[in-house]
PASEBA-1860 file (N, C-alpha, C; in nm, 3 decimals):
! residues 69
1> XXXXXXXX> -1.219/-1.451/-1.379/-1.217/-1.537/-1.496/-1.360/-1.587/-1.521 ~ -1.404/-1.567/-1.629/-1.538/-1.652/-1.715/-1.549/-1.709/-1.824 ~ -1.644/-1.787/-1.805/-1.640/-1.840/-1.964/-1.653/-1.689/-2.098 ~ -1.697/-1.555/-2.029/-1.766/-1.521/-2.142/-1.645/-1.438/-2.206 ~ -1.670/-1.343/-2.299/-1.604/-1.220/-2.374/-1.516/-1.159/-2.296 ~ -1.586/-1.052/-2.219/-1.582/-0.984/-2.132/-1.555/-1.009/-1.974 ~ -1.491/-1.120/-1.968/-1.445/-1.123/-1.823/-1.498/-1.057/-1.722 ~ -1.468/-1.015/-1.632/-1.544/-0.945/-1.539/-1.521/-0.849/-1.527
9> XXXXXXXX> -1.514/-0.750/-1.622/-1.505/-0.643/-1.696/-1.618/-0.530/-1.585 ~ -1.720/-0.559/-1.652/-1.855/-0.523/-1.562/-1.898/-0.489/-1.406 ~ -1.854/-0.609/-1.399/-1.858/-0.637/-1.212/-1.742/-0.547/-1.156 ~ -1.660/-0.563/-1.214/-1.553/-0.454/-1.163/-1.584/-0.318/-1.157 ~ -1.622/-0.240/-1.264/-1.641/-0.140/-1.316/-1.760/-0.096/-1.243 ~ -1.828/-0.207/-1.192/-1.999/-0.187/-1.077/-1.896/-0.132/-0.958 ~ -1.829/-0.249/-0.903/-1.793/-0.208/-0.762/-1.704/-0.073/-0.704 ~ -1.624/-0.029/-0.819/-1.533/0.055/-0.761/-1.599/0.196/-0.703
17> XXXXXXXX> -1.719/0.264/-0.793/-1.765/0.358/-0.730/-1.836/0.304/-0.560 ~ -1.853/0.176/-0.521/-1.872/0.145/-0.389/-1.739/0.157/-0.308 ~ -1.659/0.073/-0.350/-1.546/0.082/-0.279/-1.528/0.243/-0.230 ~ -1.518/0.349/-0.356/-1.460/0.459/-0.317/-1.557/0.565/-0.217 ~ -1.712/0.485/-0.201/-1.797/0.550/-0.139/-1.750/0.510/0.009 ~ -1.723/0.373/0.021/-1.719/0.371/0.163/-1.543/0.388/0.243 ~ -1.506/0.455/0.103/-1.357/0.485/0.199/-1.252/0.418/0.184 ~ -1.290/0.304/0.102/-1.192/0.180/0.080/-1.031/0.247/0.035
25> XXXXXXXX> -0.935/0.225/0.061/-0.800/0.221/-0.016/-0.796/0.110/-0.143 ~ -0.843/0.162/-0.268/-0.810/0.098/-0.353/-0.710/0.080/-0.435 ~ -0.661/-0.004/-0.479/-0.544/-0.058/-0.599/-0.577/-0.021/-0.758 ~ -0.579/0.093/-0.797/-0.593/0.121/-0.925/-0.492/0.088/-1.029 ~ -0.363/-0.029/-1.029/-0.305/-0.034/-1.081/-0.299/-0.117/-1.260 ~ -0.430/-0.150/-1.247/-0.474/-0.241/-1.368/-0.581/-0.333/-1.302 ~ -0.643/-0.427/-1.399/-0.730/-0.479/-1.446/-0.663/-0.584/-1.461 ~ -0.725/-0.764/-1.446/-0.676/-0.873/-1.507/-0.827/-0.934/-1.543
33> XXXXXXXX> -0.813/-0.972/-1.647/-0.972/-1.055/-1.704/-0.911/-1.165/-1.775 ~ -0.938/-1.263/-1.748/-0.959/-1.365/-1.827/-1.069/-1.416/-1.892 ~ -1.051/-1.365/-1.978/-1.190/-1.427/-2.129/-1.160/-1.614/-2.147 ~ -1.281/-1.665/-2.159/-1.254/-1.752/-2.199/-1.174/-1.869/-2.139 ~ -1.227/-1.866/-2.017/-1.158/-1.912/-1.915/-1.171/-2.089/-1.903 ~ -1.236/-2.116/-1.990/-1.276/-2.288/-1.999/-1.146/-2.356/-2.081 ~ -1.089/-2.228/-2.140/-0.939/-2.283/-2.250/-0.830/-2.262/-2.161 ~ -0.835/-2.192/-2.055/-0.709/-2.180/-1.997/-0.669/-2.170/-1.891
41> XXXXXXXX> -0.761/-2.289/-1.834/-0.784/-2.366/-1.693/-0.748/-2.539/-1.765 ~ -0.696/-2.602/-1.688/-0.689/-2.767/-1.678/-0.811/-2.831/-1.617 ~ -0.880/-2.953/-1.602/-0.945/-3.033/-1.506/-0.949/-2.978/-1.385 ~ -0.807/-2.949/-1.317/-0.781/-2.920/-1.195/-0.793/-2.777/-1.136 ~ -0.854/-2.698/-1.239/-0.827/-2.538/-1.180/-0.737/-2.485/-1.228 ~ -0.573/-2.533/-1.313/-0.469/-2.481/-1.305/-0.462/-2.400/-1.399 ~ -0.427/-2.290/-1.342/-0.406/-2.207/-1.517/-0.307/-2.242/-1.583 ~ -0.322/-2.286/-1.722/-0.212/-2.352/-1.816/-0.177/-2.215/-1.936
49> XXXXXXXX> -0.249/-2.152/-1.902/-0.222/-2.056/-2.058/-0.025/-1.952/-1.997 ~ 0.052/-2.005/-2.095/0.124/-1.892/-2.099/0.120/-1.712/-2.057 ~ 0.050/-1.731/-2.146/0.024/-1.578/-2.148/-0.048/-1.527/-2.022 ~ -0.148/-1.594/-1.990/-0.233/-1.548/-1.873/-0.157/-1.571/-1.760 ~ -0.072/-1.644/-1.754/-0.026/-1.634/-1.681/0.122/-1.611/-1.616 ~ 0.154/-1.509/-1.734/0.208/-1.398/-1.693/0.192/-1.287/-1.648 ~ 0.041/-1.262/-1.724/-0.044/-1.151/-1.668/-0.063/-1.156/-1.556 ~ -0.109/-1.254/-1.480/-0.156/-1.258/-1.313/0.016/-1.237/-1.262
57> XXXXXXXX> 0.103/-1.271/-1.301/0.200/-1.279/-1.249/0.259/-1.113/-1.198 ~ 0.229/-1.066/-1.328/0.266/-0.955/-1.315/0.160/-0.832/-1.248 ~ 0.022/-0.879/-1.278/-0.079/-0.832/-1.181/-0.044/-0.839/-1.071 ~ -0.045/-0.957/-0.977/-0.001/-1.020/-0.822/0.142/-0.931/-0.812 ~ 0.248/-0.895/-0.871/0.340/-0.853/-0.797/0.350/-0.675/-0.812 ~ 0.206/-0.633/-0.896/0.183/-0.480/-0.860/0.096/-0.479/-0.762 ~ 0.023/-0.549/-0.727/-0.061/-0.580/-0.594/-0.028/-0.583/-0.472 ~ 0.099/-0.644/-0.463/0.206/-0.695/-0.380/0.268/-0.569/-0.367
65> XXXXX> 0.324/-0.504/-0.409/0.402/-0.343/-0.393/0.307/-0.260/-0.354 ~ 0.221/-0.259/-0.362/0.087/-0.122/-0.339/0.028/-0.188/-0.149 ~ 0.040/-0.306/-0.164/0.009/-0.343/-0.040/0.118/-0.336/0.089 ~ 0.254/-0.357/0.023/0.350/-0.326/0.072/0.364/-0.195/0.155 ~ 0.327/-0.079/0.021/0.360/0.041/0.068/0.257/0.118/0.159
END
């Protein structure tokens, strides 16, 4: 999550050819970015946005099955 456009779009897209250099078992099952992350965070950290947070929801439980298996 960032304040900017592009979420961490970038940084992601940097690391994976590392990951796959050193052998890593990666999770190719999607992507979660949060744009704009100053609107859909609370004071406290909490993510308040609906939507986003269904997305992680549903991110975290394809994460959760791939780690499983």
């Amino acid at each position: 999550a960032t304040p900017g456009a592009l979420a961490t779009a970038l940084v992601q897209s940097a690391w994976l050819p590392i990951f796959r250099a050193l052998g890593c078992q990666i999770w190719a099952g999607g992507r979660l970015g949060l744009s704009g992350a100053m609107q859909l965070f609370d004071d406290q950290g909490n993510l308040t946005d609906p939507d986003s947070r269904e997305a992680l929801r549903k991110f975290i439980a394809g994460f959760a099955d791939f780690a499983a298996a």
